[in-house]
C-alpha positions in Angstrom: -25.7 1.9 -13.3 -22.9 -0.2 -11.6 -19.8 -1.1 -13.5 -18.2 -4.2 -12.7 -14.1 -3.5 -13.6 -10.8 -5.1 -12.4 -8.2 -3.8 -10.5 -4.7 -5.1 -11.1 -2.2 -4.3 -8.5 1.1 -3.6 -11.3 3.8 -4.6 -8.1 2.4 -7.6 -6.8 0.4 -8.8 -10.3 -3.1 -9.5 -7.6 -6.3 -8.4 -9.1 -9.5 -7.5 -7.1 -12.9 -7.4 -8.7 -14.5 -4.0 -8.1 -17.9 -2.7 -8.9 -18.4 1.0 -9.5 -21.2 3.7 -10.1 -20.8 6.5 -12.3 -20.2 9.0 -9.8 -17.5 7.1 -8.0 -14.1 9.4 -8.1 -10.4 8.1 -9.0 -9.0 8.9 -6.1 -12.0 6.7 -4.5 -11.0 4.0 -6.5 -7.3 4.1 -5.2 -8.4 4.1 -1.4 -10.6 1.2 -1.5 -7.6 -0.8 -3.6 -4.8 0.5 -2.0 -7.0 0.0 1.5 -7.4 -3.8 0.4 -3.9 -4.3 -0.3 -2.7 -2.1 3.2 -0.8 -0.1 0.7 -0.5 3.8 0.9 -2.8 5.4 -1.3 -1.4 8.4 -1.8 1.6 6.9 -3.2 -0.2 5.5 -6.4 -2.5 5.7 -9.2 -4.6 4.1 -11.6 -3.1 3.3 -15.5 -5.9 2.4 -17.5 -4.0 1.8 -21.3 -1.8 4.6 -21.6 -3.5 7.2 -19.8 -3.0 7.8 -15.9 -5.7 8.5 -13.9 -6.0 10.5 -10.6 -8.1 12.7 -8.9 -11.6 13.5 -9.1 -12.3 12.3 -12.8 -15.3 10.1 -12.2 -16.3 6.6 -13.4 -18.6 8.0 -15.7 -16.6 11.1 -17.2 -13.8 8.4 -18.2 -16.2 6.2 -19.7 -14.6 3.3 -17.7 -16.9 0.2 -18.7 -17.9 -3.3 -17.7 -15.0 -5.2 -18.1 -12.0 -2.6 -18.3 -9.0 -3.3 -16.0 -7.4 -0.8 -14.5 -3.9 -0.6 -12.8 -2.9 0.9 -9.4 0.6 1.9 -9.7 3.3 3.6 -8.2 2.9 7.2 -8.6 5.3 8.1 -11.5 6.0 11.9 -10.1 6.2 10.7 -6.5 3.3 10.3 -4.3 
């Protein structure tokens, strides 16, 4: 089942509407934004509250839901 989420880009303050299936990956996540904004991917990742995300965690296992934004940002421990 697709989730429909929001990416906010924390440098620039430009959101893009994503929609994502349980299985999709972080890391998949952070290509297709930073691949949207031409921005290096492996330089950032995604904040969603408190909590950074990266890697293979999936959409599901996070329990990311309609309506949650998330935000791509600069890699705190250097990309």
């Amino acid at each position: 089942m697709a989730v429909k989420v929001k990416v906010k880009n924390a440098e620039s303050g430009s959101v893009v509407d994503m929609e994502l299936e349980g299985d999709n990956t972080v890391n998949e996540i952070i290509d297709s934004a930073a691949g949207y904004w031409g921005m290096n991917a492996g330089a950032y990742v995604l904040r969603k509250g408190k909590s950074l995300l990266r890697g293979a965690s999936t959409v599901a296992g996070l329990g990311i839901i309609s309506g949650d934004v998330v935000e791509l940002i600069p890699d705190p421990e250097g990309g």
